[in-house]
C-alpha positions as CSV (number, residue, x, y, z in Angstrom):
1,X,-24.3,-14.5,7.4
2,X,-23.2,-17.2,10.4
3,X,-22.5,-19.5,7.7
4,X,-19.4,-17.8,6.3
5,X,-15.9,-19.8,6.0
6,X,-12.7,-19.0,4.8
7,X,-10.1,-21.2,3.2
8,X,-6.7,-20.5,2.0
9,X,-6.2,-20.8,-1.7
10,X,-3.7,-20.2,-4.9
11,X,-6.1,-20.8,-7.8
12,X,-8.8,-18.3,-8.7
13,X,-10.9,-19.7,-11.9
14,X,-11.9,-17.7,-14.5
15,X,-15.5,-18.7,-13.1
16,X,-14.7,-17.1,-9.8
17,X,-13.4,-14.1,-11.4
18,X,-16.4,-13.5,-12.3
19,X,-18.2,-13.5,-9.4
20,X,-16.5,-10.0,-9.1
21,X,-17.6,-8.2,-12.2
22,X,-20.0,-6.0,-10.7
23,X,-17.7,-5.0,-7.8
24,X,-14.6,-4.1,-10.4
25,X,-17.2,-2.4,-12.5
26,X,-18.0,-0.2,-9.0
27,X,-14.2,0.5,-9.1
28,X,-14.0,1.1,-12.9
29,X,-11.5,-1.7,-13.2
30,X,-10.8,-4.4,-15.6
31,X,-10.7,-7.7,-15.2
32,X,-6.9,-8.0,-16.0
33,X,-6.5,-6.7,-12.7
34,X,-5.6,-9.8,-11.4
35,X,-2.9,-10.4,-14.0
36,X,0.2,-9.1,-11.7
37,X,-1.1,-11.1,-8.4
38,X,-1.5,-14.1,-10.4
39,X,2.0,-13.7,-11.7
40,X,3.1,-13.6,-8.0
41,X,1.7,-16.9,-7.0
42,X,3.4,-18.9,-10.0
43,X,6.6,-17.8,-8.3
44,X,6.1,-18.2,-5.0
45,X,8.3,-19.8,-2.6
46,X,9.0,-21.2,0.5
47,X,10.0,-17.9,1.8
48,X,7.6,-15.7,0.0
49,X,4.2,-16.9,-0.7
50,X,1.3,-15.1,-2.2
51,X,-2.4,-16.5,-1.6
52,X,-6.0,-15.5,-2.1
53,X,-8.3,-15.7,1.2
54,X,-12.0,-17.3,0.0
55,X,-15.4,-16.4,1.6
56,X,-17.7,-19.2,0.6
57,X,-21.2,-19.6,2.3
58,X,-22.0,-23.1,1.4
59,X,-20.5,-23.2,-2.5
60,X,-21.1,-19.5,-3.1
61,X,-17.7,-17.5,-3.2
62,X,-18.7,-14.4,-1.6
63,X,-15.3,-12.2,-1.1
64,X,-11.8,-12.6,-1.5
65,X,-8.5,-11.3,0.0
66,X,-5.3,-10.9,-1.4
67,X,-1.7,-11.7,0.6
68,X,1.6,-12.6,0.7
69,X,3.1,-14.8,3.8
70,X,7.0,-14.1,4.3
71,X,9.2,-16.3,6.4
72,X,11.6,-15.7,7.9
73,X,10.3,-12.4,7.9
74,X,13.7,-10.0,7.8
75,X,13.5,-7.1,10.2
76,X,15.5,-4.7,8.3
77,X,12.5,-4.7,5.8
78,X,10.3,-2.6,8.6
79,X,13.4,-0.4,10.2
80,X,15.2,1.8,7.8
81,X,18.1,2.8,10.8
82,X,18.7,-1.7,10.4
83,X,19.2,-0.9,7.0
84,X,21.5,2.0,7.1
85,X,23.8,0.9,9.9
86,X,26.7,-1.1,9.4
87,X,26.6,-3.0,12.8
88,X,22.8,-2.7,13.4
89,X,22.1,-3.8,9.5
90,X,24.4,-7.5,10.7
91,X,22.3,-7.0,14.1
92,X,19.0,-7.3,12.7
93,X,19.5,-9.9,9.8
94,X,21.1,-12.3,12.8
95,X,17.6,-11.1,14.9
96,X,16.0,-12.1,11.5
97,X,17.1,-15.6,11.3
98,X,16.8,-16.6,14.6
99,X,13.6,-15.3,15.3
100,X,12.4,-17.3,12.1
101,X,9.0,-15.1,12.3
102,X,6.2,-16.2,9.6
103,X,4.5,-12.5,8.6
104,X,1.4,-12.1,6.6
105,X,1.0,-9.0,5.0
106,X,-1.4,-6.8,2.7
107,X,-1.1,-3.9,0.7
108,X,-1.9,-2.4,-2.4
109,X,1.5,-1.8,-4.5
110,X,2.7,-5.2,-5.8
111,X,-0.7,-6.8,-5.3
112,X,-3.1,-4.5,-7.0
113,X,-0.7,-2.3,-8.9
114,X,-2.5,0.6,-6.4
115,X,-5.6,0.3,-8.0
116,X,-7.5,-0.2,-5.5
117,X,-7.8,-2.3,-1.9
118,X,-6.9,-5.8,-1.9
119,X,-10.8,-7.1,-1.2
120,X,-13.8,-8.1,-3.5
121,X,-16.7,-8.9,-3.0
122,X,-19.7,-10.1,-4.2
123,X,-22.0,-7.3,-3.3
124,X,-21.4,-4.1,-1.0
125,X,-24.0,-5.8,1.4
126,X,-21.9,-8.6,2.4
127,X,-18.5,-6.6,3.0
128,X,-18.8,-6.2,6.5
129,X,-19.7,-9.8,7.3
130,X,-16.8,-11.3,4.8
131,X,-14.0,-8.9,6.3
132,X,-14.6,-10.0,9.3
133,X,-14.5,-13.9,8.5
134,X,-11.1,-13.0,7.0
135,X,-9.7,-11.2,10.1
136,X,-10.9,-13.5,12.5
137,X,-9.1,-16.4,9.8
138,X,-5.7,-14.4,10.1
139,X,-6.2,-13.8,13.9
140,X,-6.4,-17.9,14.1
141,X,-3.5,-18.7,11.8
142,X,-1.5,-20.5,14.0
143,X,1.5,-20.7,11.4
144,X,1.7,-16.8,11.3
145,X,3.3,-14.9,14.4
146,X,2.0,-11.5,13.1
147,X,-0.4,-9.9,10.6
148,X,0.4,-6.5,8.9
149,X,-2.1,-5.0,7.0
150,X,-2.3,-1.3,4.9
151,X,-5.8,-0.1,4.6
152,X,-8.2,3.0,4.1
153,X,-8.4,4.7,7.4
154,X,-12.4,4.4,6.3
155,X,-12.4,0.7,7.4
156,X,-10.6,1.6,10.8
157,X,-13.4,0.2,12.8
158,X,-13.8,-2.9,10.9
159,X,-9.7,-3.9,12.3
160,X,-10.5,-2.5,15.4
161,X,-13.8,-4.6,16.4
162,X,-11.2,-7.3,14.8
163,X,-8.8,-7.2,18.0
164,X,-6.5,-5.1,15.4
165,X,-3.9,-2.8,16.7
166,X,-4.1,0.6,14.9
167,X,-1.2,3.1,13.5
168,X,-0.7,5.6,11.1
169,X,0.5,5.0,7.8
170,X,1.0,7.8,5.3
171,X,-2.2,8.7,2.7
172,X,-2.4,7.0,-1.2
173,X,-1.8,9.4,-3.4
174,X,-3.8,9.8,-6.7
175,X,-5.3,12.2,-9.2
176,X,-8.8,12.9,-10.1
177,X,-8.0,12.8,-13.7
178,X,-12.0,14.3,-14.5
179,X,-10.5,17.1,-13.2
180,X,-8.8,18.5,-16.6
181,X,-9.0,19.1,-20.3
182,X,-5.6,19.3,-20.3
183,X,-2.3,19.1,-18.7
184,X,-2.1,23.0,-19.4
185,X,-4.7,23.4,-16.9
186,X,-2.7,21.5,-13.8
187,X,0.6,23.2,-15.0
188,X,-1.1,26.4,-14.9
189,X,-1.6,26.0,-10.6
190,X,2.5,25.0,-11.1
191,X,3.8,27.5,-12.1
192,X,7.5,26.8,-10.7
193,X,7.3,23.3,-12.3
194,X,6.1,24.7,-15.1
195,X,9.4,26.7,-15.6
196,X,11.5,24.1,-14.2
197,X,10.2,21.2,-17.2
198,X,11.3,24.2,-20.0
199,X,14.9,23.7,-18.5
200,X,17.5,21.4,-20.2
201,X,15.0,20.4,-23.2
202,X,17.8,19.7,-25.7
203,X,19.3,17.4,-22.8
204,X,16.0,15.4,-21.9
205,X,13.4,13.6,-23.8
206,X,10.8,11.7,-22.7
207,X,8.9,8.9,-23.9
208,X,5.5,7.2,-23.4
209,X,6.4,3.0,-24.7
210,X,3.3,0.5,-24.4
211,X,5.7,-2.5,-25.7
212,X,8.2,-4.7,-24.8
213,X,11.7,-2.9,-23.5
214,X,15.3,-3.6,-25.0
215,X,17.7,-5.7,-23.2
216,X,20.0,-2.5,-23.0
217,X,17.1,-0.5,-21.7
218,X,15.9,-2.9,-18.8
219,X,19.4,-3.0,-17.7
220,X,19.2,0.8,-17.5
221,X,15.6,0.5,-15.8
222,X,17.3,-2.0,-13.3
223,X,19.4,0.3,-12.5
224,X,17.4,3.2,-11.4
225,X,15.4,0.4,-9.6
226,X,18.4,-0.3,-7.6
227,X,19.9,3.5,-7.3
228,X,15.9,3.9,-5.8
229,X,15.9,1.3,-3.5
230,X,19.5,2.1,-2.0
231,X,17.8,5.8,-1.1
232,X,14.5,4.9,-0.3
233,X,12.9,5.9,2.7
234,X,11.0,2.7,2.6
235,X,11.6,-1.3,1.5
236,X,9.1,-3.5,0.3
237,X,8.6,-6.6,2.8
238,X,9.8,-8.8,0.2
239,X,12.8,-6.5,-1.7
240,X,15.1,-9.5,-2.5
241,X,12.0,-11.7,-4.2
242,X,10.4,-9.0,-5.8
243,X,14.0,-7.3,-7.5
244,X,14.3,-11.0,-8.8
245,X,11.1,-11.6,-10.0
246,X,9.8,-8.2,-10.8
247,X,11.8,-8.2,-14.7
248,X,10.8,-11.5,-15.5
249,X,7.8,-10.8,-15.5
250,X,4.7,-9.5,-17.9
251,X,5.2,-6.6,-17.2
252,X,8.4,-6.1,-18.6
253,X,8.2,-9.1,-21.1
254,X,4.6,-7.8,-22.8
255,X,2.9,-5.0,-24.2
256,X,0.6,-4.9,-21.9
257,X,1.8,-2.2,-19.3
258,X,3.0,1.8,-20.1
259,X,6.3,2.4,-19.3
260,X,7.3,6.4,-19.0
261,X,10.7,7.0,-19.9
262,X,13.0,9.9,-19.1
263,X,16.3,10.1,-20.7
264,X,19.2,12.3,-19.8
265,X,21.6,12.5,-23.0
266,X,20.4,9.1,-24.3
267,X,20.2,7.0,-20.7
268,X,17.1,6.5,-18.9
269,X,17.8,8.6,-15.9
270,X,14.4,7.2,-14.3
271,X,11.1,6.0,-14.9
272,X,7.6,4.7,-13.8
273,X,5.5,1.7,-15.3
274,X,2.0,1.8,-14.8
275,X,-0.9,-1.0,-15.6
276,X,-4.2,0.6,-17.1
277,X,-7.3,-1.0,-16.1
278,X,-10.7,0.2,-17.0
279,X,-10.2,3.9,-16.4
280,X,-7.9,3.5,-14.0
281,X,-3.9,4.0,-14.3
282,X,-1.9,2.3,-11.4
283,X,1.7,2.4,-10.5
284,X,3.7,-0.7,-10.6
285,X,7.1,0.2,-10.5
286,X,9.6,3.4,-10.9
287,X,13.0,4.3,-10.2
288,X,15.1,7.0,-10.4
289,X,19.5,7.8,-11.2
290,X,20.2,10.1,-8.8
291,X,23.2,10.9,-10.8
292,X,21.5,11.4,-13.6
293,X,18.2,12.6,-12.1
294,X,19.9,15.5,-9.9
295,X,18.6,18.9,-11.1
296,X,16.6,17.2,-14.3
297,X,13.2,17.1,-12.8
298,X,12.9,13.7,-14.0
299,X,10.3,12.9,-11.4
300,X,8.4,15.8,-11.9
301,X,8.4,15.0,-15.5
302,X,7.2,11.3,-15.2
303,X,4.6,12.8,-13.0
304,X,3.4,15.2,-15.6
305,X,3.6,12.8,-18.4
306,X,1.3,10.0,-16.5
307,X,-1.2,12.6,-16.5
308,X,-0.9,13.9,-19.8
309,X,-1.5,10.5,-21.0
310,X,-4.6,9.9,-18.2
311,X,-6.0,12.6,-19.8
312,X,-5.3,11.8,-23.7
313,X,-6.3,8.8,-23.0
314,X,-9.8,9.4,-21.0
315,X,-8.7,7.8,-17.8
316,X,-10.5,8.5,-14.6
317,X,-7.4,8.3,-11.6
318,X,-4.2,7.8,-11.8
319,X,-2.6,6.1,-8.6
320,X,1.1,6.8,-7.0
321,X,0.9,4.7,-4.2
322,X,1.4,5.6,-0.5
323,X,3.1,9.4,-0.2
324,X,6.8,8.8,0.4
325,X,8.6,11.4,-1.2
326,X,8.2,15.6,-0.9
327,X,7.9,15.6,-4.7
328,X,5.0,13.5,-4.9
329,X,3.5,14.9,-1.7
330,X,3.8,18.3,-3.4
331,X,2.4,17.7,-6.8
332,X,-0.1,14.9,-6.7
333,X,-3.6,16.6,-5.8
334,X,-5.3,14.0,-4.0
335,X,-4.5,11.6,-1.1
336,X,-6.9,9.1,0.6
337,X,-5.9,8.7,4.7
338,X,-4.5,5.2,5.2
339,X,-3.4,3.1,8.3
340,X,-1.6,0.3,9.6
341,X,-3.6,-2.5,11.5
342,X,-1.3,-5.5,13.0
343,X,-2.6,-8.6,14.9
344,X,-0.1,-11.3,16.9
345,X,-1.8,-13.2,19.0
346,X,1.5,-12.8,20.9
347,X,1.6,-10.4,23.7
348,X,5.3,-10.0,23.3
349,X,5.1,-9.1,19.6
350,X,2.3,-6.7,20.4
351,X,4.5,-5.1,23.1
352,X,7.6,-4.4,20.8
353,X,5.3,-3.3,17.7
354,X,4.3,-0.6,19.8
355,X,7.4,0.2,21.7
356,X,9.3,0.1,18.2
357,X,6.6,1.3,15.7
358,X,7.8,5.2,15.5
359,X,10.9,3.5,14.5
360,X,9.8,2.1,11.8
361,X,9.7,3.2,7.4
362,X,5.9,3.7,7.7
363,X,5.8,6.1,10.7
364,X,9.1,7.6,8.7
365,X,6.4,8.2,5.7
366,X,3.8,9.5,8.1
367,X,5.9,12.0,9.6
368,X,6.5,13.1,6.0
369,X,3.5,13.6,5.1
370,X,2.4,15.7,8.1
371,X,5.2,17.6,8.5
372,X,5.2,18.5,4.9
373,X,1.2,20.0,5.0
């Protein structure tokens, strides 16, 4: 259609919601699917704004977008070795600052809760044509001095006839829940982590909660959020906003997500919190006490227990996120191919993307991945 537009917005109606029942129906998803994102854009700031991309032709809203716009963009967020280093951690934040660069960036984990991609639309038909309004929108953003976007590797050629540069990006990982009658059956291809979750028993317990979390326990959750992030292979482009934000909100204030719990001798040693919608069971947030964690199997045991409850619970998938550890590479069944597609309409930006990119946390996860198949 030649008469597409897109316009930047921060409201989404219930009336426009619903625009997108058949296409979350496709996806087996609910409509509270929008519940986290909406969450985001109520707290936005200056810094760190979240926004929806809208494809009207004429007054009929035809797809949408989801993203979040970050400035000053902080380097270290992209390049673990900034992060790690004591001299090049003070290097890149005083990059970071004067640079002042304005980033817009999509991606599944703290906008969808990995459900699914962040784009609707109003009918398959029309997909092509609305992407492409929306790139060509973020290639003409004048405010934004780069685009960063994590997508199937299916819609590579969509970024590409967009002017969009092209990298790899490690796979989603996810379970075809269909797959069993019971958590027996994917232990019994396990056998090692079978034997491994009979250790300790009298040590660990874990628990499956579907309400709202004690004071003392979110401070233990927070925790293992922060033990997790000290270790991780990978930051979330907006760390600071989202460790502020992230226990204030819903999710942790509501009995509307599942929270997995794995104690070791009373404490929460780690944890993940999932949102169910529809049939589908998507990761929001997990962390992990190394101290407590170390020779527990507490990962492998939150991992087993989300399925378990998929299962029980007649779910169809049960999403991880992107691959970024050897345990979840191991034991999750199913991964769908992903890349990374930037834009600047820079040609210095584009230059040092390239040059720098196999520095970076995503071509870190990559590696991972293919070195560990």
């Amino acid at each position: 259609m030649s008469n597409m537009r897109c316009t930047r917005d921060t409201r989404l109606s219930t009336a426009e919601r619903r625009v997108f029942a058949d296409h979350l129906a496709q996806q087996g998803l609910a409509d509270n699917v929008w519940d986290l994102f909406g969450e985001w854009i109520e707290r936005s700031t200056t810094e760190v704004a979240f926004f929806y991309l809208k494809v009207h032709a004429g007054a009929e809203l035809l797809g949408l977008g989801m993203f979040v716009q970050i400035k000053p963009f902080d380097l270290r967020a992209s390049y673990g070795a900034l992060r790690r280093a004591g001299a090049l951690n003070r290097i890149g934040a005083l990059l970071s600052r004067l640079s002042g660069h304005c980033v817009v960036v999509s991606f599944r984990n703290l906008i969808t809760s990995n459900h699914t991609r962040p784009f609707f639309f109003r009918e398959p038909e029309i997909e092509d044509a609305a992407m492409e309004v929306m790139l060509t929108y973020l290639k003409a953003d004048s405010t934004a001095d780069m685009v960063t976007i994590v997508d199937t590797a299916s819609h590579r050629a969509r970024y590409q006839d967009a002017g969009f540069g092209q990298y790899p990006s490690s796979s989603e990982a996810w379970f075809d829940v269909t797959r069993y009658q019971h958590v027996s059956e994917y232990l019994a291809t396990h056998k090692s982590l079978r034997r491994n979750l009979k250790r300790r028993k009298n040590r660990i317990a874990v628990e499956v909660r579907n309400d709202v979390l004690s004071a003392e326990e979110l401070k233990q959750v927070a925790a293992c959020v922060a033990c997790s992030v000290q270790h991780s292979l990978v930051a979330n482009p907006c760390q600071r906003f989202f460790e502020e934000n992230i226990f204030a909100t819903e999710v942790y204030r509501s009995n509307k997500h599942v929270h997995i719990l794995v104690r070791v001798d009373g404490t929460i040693a780690g944890f993940h919190t999932f949102q169910i919608s529809g049939s589908s069971m998507g990761g929001v947030l997990g962390g992990f006490n190394r101290e407590l964690s170390r020779n527990n199997y507490v990962y492998e045991r939150v991992i087993v227990t989300s399925l378990d409850h998929a299962i029980q619970n007649r779910l169809r998938r049960v999403h991880y996120s992107l691959v970024d550890n050897h345990t979840k590479l191991r034991l999750v069944d199913l991964r769908e191919p992903c890349g990374l597609y930037f834009y600047s309409s820079s040609p210095v930006n584009r230059a040092v993307f390239k040059r720098t990119f196999q520095y970076t946390d995503v071509h870190a996860l990559w590696q991972l991945e293919n070195q560990g198949t």
